[in-house]
C-alpha positions in Angstrom: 13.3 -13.0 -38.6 12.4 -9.5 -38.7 14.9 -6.7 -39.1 16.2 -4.8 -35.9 16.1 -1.1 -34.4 17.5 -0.4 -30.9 16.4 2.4 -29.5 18.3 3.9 -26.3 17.3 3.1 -22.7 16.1 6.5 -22.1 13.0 5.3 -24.3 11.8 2.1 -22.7 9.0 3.5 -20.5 7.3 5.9 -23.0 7.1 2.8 -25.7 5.5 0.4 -23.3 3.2 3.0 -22.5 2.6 2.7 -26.0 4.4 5.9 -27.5 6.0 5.4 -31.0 9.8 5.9 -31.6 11.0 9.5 -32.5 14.1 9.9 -34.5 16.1 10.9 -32.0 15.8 7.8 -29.8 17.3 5.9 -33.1 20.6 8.2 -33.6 21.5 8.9 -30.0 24.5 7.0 -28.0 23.0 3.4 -27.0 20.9 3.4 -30.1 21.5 1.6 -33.4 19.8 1.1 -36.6 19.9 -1.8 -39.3 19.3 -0.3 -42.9 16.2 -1.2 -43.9 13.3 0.8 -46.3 10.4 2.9 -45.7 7.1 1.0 -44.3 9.2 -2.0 -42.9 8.4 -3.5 -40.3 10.8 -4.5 -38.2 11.4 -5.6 -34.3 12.5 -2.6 -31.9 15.0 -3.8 -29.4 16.2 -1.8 -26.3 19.9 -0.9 -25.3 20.6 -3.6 -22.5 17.3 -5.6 -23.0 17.3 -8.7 -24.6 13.6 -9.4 -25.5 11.7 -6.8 -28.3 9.5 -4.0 -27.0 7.2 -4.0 -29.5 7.1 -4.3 -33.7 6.9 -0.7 -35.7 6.6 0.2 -39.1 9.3 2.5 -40.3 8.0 5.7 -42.1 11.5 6.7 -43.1 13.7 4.2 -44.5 17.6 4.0 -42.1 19.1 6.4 -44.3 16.5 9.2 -44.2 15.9 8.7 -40.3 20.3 9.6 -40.0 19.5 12.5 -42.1 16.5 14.1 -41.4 17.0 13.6 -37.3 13.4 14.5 -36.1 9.9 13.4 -36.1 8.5 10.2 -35.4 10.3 7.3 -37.5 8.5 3.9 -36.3 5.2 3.2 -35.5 4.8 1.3 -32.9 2.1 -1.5 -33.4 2.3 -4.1 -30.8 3.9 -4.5 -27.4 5.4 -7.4 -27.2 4.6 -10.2 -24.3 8.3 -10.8 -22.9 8.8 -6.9 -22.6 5.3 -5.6 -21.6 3.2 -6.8 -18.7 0.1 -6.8 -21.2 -0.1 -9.0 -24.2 1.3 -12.6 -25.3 3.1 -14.8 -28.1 0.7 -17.8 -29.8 3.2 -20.0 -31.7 2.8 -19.9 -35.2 0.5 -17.0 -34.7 1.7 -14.1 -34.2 1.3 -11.5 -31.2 -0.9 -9.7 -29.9 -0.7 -6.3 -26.9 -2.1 -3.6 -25.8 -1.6 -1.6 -29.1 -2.6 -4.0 -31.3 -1.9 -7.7 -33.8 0.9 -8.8 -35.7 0.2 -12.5 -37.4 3.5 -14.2 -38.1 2.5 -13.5 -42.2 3.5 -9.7 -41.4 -0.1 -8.4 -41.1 -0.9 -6.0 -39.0 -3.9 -5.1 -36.8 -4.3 -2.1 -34.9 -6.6 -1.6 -32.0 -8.0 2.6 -31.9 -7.2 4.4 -29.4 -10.4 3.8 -27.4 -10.3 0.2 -27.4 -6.6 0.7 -26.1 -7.6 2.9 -23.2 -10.6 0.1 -22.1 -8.2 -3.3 -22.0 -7.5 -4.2 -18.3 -5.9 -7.5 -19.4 -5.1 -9.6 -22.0 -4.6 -13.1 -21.9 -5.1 -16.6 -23.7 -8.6 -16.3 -24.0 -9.3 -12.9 -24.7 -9.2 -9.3 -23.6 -10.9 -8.3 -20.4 -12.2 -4.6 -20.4 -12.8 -1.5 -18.1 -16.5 -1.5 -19.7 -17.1 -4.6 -19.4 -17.2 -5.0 -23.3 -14.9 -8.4 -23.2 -13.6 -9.9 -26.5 -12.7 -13.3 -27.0 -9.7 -14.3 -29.3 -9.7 -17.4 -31.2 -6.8 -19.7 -32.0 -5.4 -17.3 -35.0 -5.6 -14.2 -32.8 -9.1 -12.9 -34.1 -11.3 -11.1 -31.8 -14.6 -12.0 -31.5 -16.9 -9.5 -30.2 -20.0 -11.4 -28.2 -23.2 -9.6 -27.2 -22.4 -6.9 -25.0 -26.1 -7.7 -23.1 -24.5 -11.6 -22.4 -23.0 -11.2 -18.7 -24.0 -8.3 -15.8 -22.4 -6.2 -13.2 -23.1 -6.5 -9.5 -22.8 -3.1 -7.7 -19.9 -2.6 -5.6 -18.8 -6.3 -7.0 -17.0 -6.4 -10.0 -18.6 -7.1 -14.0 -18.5 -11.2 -15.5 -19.0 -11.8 -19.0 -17.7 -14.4 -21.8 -14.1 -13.7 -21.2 -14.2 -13.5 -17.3 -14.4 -11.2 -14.1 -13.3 -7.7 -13.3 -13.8 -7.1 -9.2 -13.7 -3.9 -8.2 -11.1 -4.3 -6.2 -9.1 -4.9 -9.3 -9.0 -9.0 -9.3 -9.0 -10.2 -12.7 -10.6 -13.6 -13.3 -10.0 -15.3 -16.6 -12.0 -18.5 -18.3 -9.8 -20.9 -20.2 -10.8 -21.1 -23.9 -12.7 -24.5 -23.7 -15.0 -22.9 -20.9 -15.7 -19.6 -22.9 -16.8 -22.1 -25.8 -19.2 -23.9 -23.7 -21.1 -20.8 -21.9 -24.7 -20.0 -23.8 -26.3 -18.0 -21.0 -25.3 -15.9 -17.5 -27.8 -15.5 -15.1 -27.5 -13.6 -11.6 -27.2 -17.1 -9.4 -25.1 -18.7 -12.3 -23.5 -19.9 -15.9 -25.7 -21.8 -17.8 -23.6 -24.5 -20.6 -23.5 -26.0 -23.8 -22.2 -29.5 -22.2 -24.9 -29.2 -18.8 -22.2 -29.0 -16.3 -23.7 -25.3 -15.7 -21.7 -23.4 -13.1 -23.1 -21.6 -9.6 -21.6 -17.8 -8.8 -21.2 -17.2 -5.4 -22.5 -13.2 -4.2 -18.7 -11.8 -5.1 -18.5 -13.7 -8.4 -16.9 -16.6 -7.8 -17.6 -19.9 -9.5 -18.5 -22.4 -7.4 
């Protein structure tokens, strides 16, 4: 189990927005700190939550975050399923938001800023994207990035690729893992598979 910080109430919002953890939302009232070193990673709770927000990396270790007071003190990696509407727990895995991966062997995989600002969702699957630039994840969490010219957008419609739909009025339409793995080809009238059972798309995207 990973170490603990609880940070005050006051800083819920800015760290699911993805914000990292200034000192001062460690040492004020409704905040509290387990001693641990610098570059830890550790589990930042909330005062009066009970699931995680996300999982930091400490830049100070407890000692020098009471004394110094200021600055930024954990990075915030990864927002954390049961606190953020984006992003999900695989057993055994690890998990995975909208900032980035941590695998259950402490690892840690951030996404750049960019990619951050371009996921619309992120779900078993993979992660679906403003751009249209969809990535599938494996089992272990790994993103795999399929040929952005695989998939179109229909005007005034939405975008489909490997990972799913984006309509532009905001539905968001995901494949299940097995179905990703059988696509080879999307064409305007339809998905063309691995296993023959190829699938018609109606004029607003829908499978048939």
């Amino acid at each position: 189990m990973l170490p603990w910080m609880q940070v005050d109430k006051g800083a819920i919002r800015f760290i699911l927005s993805g914000a990292n953890i200034m000192c001062r939302g460690l040492t004020s009232p409704g905040a509290k700190m387990s001693e641990v070193a610098q570059s830890t990673v550790v589990a930042v709770m909330a005062e009066g939550k009970q699931h995680a927000l996300c999982v930091g990396v400490t830049s100070l270790s407890t000692q020098d975050i009471a004394k110094t007071n200021k600055g930024v003190v954990v990075a915030a990696v990864v927002a954390v399923a049961a606190a953020s509407p984006i992003g999900f727990a695989r057993k055994g895995v690890g998990l995975i938001g909208r900032s980035g991966i941590v695998t259950v062997d402490g690892r840690i995989i951030p996404f750049t800023k960019e990619f951050m600002d371009d996921i619309v969702e992120i779900g078993e699957a993979g992660i679906v994207t403003k751009s249209g630039k969809n990535v599938h994840l494996t089992l272990d969490l790994h993103r795999l990035k399929r040929d952005v010219t695989t998939g179109f957008t229909r005007p005034k419609i939405g975008s489909i690729g490997f990972s799913g739909a984006v309509l532009t009025d905001g539905t968001i339409i995901q494949f299940t893992p097995e179905f990703i793995d059988d696509i080879l080809y999307f064409g305007e009238s339809g998905i063309i598979t691995k296993s023959g059972k190829n699938v018609q798309l109606t004029a607003d995207l829908k499978r048939v």
